[in-house]
Structure formats: structure tokens, C-alpha cells
KEDRENBA-134669 format. One record per residue: x, y, z of N, C-alpha, C in turn; residue in three letters. Coordinates in nm, 4 decimals. Atoms other than C-alpha are relative to their C-alpha. Example, Ala and Ser with C-alpha at 12.3 -4.5 7.8 and 13.67 -1.06 7.14 Angstrom:
<recs>
+----------+----------+----------+----------+----------+----------+----------+----------+----------+-----+
:      n.u :      n.v :      n.w :     ca.u :     ca.v :     ca.w :      c.u :      c.v :      c.w :  aa :
+----------+----------+----------+----------+----------+----------+----------+----------+----------+-----+
:   0.0890 :  -0.1190 :   0.0000 :   1.2300 :  -0.4500 :   0.7800 :   0.0900 :   0.1200 :   0.0000 : ala :
:  -0.0820 :  -0.1190 :  -0.0060 :   1.3670 :  -0.1060 :   0.7140 :  -0.0770 :   0.1090 :   0.0730 : ser :
+----------+----------+----------+----------+----------+----------+----------+----------+----------+-----+
</recs>
This chain:
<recs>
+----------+----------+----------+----------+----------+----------+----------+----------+----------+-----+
:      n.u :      n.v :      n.w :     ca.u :     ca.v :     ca.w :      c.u :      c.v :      c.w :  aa :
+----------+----------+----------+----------+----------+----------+----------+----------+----------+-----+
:  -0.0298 :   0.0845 :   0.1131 :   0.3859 :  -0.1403 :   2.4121 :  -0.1298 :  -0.0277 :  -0.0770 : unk :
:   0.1176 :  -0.0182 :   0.0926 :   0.1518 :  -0.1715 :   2.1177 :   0.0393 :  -0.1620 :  -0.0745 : unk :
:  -0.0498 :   0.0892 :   0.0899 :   0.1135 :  -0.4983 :   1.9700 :  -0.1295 :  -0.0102 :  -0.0896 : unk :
:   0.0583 :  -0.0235 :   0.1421 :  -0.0450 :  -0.5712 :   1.6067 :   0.0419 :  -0.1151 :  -0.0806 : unk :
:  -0.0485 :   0.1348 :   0.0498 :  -0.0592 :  -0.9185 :   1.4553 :   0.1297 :  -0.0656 :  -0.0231 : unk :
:  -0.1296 :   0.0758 :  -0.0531 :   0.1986 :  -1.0531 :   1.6284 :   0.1146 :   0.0275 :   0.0645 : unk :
:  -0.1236 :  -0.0667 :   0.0273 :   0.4528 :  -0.7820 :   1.5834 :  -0.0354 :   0.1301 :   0.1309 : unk :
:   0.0435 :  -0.1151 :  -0.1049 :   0.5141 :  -0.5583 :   1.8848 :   0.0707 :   0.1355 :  -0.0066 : unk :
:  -0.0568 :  -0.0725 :   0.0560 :   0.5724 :  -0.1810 :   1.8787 :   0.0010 :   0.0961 :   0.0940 : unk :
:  -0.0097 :  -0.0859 :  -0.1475 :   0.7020 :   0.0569 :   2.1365 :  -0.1034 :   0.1273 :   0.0028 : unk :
:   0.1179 :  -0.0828 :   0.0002 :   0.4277 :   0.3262 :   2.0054 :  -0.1234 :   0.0302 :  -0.1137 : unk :
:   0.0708 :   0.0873 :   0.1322 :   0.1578 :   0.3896 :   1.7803 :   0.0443 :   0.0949 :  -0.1314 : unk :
:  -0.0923 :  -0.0280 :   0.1730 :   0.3776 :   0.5982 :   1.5368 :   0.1102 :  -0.1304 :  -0.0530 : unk :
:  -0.0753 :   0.1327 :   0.0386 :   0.6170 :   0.3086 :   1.5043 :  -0.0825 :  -0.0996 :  -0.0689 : unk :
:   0.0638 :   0.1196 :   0.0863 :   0.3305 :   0.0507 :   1.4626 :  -0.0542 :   0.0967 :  -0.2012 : unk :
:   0.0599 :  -0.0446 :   0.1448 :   0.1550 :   0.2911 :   1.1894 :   0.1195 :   0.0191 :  -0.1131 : unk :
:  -0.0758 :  -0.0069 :   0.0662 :   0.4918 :   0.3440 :   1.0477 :   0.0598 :  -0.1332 :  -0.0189 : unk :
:  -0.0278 :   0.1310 :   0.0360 :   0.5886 :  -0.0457 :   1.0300 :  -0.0907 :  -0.0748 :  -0.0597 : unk :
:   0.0930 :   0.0605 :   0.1333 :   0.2762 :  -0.1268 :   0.8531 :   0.0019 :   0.1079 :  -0.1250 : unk :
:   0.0513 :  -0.1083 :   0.0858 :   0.2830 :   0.1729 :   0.5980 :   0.1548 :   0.0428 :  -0.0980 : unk :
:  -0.1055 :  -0.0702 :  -0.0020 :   0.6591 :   0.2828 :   0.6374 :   0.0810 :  -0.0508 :  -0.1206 : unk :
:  -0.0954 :   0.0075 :   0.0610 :   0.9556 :   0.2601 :   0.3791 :  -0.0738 :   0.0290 :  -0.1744 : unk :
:   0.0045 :  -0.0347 :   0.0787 :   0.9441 :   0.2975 :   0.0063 :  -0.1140 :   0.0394 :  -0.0813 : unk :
:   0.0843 :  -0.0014 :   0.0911 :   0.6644 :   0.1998 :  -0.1857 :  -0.1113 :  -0.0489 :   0.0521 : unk :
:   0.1181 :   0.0925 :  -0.0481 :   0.3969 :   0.0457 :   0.0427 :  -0.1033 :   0.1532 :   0.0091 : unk :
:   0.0775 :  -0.0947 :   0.0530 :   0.2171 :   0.4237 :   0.0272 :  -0.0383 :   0.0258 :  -0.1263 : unk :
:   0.0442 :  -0.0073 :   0.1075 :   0.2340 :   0.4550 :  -0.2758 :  -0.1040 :  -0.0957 :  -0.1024 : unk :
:   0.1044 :   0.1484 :   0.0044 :   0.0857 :   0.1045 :  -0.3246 :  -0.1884 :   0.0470 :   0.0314 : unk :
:   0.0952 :  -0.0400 :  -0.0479 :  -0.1860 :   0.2457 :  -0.1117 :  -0.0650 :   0.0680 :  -0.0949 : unk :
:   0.0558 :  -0.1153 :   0.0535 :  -0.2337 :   0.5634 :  -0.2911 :  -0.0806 :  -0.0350 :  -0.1155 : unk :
:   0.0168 :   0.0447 :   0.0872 :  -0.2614 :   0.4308 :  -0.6075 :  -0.1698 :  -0.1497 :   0.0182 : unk :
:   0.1217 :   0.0742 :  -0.0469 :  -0.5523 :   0.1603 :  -0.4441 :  -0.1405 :   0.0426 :   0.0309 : unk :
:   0.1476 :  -0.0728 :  -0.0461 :  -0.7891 :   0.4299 :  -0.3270 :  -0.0948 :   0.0226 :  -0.1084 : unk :
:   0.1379 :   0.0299 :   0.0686 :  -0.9708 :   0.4506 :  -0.6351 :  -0.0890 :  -0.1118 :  -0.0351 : unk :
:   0.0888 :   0.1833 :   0.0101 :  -1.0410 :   0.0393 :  -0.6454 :   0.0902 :  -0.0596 :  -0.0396 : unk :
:  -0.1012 :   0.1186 :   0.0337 :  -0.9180 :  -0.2212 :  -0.7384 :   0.0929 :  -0.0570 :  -0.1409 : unk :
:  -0.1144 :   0.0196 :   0.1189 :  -0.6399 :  -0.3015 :  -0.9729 :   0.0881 :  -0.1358 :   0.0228 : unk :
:  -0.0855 :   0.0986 :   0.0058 :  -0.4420 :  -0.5937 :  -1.0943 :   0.1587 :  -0.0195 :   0.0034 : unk :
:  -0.1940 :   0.0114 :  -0.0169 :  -0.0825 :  -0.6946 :  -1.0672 :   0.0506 :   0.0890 :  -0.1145 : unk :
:  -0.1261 :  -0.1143 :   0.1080 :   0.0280 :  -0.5396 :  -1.4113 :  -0.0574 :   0.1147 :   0.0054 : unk :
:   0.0118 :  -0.1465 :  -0.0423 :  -0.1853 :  -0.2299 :  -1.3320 :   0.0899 :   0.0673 :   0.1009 : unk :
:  -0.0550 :  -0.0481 :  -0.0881 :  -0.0259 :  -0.1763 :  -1.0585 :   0.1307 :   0.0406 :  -0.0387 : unk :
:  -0.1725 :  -0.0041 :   0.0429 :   0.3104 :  -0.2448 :  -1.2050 :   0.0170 :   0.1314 :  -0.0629 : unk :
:  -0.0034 :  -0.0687 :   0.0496 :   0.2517 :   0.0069 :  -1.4788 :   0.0101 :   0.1662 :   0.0747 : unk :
:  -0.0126 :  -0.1133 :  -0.0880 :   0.1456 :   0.2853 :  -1.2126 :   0.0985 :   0.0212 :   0.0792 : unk :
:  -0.1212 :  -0.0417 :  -0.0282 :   0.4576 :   0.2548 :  -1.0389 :   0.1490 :  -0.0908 :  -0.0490 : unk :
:  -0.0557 :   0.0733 :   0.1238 :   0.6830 :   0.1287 :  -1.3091 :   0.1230 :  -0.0114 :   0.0690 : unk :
:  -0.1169 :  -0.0466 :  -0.0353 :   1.0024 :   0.2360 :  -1.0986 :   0.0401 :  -0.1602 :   0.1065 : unk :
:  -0.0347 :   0.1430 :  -0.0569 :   0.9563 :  -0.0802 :  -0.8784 :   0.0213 :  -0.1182 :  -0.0222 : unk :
:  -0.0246 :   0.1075 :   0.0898 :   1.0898 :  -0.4067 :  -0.9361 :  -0.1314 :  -0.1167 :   0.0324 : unk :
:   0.1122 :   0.0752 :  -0.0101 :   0.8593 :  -0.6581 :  -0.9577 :   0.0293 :  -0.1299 :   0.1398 : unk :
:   0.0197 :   0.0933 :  -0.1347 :   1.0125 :  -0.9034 :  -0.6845 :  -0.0568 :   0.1559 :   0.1351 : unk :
:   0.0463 :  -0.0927 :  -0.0846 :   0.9813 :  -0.5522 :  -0.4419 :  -0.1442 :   0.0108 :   0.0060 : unk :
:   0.1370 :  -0.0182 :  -0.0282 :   0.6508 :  -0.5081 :  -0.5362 :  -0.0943 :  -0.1721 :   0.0387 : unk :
:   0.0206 :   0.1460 :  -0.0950 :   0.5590 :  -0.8838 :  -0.4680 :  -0.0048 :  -0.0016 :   0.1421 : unk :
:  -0.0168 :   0.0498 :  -0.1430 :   0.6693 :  -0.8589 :  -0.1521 :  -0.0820 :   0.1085 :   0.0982 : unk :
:   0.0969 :  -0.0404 :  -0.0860 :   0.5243 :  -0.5640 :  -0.0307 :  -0.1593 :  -0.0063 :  -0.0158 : unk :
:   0.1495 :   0.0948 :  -0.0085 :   0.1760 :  -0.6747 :  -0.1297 :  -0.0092 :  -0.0988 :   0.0982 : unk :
:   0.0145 :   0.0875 :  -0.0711 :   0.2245 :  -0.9634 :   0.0369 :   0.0248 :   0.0625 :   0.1616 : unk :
:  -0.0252 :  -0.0657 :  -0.1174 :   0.3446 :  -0.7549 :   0.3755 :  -0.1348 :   0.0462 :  -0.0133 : unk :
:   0.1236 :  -0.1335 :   0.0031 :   0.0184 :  -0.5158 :   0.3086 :  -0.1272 :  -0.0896 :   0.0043 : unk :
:   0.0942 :   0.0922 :  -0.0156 :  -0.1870 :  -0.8273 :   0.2663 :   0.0127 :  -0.0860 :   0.1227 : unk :
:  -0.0204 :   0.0458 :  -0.0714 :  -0.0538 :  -0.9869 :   0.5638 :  -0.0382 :   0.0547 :   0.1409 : unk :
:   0.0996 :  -0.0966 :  -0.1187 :  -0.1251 :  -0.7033 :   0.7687 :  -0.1647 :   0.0376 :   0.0105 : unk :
:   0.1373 :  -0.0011 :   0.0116 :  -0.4627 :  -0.6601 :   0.6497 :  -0.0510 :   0.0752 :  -0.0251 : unk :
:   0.0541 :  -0.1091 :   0.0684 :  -0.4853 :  -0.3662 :   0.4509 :  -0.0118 :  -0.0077 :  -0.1227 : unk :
:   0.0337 :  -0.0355 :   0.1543 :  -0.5257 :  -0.4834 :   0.0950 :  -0.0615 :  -0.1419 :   0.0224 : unk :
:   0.0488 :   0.1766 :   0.0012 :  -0.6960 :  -0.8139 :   0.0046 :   0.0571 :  -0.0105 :  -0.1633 : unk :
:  -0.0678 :   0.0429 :   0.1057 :  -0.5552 :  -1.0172 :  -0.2580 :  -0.1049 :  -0.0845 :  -0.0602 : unk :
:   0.0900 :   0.0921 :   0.0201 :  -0.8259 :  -1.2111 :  -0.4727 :   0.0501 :  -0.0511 :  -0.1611 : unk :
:  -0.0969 :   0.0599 :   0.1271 :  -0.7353 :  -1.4664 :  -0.7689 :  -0.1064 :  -0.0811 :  -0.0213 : unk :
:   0.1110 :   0.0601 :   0.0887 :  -0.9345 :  -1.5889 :  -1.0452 :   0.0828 :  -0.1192 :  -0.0963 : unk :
:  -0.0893 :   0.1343 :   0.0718 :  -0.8493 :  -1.9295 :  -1.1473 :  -0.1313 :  -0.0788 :  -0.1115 : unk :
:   0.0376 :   0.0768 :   0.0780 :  -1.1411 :  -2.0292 :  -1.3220 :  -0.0093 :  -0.0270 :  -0.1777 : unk :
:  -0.0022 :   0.0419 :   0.1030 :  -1.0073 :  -1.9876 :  -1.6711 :   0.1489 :   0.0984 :  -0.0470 : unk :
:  -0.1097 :  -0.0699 :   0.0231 :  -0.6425 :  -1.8812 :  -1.7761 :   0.0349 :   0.1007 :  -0.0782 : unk :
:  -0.1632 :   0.0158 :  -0.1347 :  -0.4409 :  -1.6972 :  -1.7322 :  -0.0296 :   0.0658 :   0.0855 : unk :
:  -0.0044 :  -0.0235 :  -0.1987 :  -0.4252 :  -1.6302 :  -1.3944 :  -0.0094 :   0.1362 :   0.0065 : unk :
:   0.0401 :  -0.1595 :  -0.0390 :  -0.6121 :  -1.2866 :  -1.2894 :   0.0320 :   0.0131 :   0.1506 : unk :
:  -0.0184 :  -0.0306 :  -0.1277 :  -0.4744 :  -1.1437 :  -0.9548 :  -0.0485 :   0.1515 :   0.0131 : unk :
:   0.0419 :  -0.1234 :  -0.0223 :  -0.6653 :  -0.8389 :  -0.8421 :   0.0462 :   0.0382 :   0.1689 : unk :
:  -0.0576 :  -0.0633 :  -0.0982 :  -0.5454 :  -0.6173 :  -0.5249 :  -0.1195 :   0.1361 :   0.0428 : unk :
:   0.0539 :  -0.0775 :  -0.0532 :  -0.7996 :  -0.4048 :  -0.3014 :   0.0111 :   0.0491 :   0.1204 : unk :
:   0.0026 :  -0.0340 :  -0.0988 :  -0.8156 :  -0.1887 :   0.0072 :  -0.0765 :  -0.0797 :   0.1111 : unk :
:   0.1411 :   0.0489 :  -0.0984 :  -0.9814 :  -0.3731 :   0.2880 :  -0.0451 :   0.0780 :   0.0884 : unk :
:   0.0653 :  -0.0726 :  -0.0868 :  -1.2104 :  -0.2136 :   0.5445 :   0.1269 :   0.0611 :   0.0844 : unk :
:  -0.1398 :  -0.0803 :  -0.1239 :  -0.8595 :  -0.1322 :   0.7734 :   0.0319 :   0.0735 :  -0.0997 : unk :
:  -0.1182 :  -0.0654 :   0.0515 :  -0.6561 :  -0.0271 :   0.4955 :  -0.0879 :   0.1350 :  -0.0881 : unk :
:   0.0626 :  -0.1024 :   0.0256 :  -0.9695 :   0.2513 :   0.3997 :   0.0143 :   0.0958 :   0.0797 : unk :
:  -0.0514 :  -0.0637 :  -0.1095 :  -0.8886 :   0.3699 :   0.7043 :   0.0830 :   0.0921 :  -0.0365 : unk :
:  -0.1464 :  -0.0588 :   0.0578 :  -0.5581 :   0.4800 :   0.5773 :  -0.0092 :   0.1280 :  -0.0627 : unk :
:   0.0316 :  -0.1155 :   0.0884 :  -0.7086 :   0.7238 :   0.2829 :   0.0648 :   0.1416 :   0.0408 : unk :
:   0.0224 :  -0.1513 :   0.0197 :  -0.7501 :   1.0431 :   0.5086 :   0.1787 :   0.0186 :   0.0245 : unk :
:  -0.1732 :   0.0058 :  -0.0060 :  -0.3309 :   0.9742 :   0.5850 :   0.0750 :  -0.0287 :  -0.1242 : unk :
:  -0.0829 :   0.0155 :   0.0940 :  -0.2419 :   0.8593 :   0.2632 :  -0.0325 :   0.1441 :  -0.0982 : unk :
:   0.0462 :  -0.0822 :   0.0329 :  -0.4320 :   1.1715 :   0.1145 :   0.1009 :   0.1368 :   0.0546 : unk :
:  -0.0617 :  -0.0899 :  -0.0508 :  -0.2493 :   1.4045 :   0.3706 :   0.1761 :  -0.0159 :  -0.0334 : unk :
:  -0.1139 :   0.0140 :   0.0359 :   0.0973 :   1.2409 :   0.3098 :  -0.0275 :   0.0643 :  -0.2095 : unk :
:  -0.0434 :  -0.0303 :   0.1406 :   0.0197 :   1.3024 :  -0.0956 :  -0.0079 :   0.1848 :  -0.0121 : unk :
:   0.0695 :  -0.1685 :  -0.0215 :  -0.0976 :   1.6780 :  -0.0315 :   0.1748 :   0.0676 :   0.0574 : unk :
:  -0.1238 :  -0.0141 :  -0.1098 :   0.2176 :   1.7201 :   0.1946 :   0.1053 :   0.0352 :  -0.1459 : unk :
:  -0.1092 :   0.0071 :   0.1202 :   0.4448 :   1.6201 :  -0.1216 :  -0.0245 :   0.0874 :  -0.1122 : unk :
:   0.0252 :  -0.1460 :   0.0504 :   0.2366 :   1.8670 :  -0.3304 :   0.0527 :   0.1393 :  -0.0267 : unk :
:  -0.0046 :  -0.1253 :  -0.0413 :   0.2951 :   2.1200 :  -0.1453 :   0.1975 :   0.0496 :   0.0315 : unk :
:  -0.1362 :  -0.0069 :  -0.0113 :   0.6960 :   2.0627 :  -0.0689 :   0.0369 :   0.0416 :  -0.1201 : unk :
:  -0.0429 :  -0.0039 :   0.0919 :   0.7197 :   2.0472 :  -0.4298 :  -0.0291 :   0.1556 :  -0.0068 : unk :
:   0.0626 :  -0.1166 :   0.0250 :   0.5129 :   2.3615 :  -0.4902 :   0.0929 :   0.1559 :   0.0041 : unk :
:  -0.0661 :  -0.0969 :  -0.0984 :   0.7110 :   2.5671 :  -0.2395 :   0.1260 :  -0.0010 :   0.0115 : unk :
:  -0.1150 :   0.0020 :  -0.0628 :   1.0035 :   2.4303 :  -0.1203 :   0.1272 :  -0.0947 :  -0.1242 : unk :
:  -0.0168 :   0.0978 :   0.0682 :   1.1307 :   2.2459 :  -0.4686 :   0.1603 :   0.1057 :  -0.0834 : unk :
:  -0.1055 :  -0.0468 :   0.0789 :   1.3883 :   2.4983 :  -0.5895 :   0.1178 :   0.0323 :   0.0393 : unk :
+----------+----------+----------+----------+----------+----------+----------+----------+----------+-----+
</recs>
């Protein structure tokens, strides 16, 4: 058993796939590896998501401890910026191989 702030996981594809796994939290990623970007950047780069979805998985991705969330209040309106943290750099050479992967399905296997 693998446990991981808090949450326990029968292996470590499960855990890596319960912090990473389902729709848009890669793509979140992907889109992070060049630096840091704000809430409506983000939005814009994956326009397809709704904005409570993307709320929430930030907040999952920040909870786990792969993005940091930092907010500038000292003069309005409210700047929220979104970065990789030291764990979630980690991620790159996998989020890199998952985008390569989709590349290449397309490339090949798309018709």
C-alpha cells in the first residue's frame, strides 16, 4: 500500500494516476511547463474546460503539491498566478512522454 497525503493507494501506478489521472489535470500540467501563467491564461489555453472544472482541478493539483497557487492582492484586481512546484517538475519527463505518445497516435494510427 502506497500512501500520499493522506490518500492511500494500492500501487504506485494508481497513486501517479490519482494525482495526474482523468481529463484535464495533464493538460493543466503540460501547458505549465513553460512557467507560470494566470487563471485566464490558462483558461484561454484550454478553452474547452469549464471554468468551475478547471477551479477545481487546480485546487486538487495544488493540494497535492504539484502546482503552487500565488495571489497578488496588493492592488486590484485580483492577480492569481499558477506554477509547477519542485514535485510537479518532476512530472515534465511523463507529461512530455504522454504528449509525444498522442503525437505519434495521431501521426500513425489517426485514420
Amino acid at each position: 500500500m502506497y500512501k500520499f497525503k493522506g490518500k492511500e493507494y494500492p500501487c504506485c501506478t494508481s497513486l501517479t494516476m490519482g494525482i495526474i489521472g482523468g481529463k484535464w489535470k495533464t493538460v493543466i500540467l503540460y501547458h505549465l511547463i513553460d512557467g507560470t501563467l494566470r487563471y485566464n491564461e490558462l483558461r484561454k489555453e484550454v478553452p474547452m474546460v469549464t471554468e468551475r472544472t478547471l477551479s477545481l482541478q487546480l485546487k486538487t493539483l495544488e493540494n497535492d503539491g504539484i502546482i503552487k497557487r500565488k495571489v497578488y492582492t496588493s492592488k486590484p484586481p485580483l492577480k492569481v498566478e499558477y506554477s509547477l512546484t519542485d514535485l510537479g517538475k518532476t512530472l515534465i519527463p511523463l507529461i512530455h512522454s504522454v504528449a509525444d505518445w498522442g503525437n505519434y497516435a495521431v501521426e500513425n494510427y489517426s485514420k
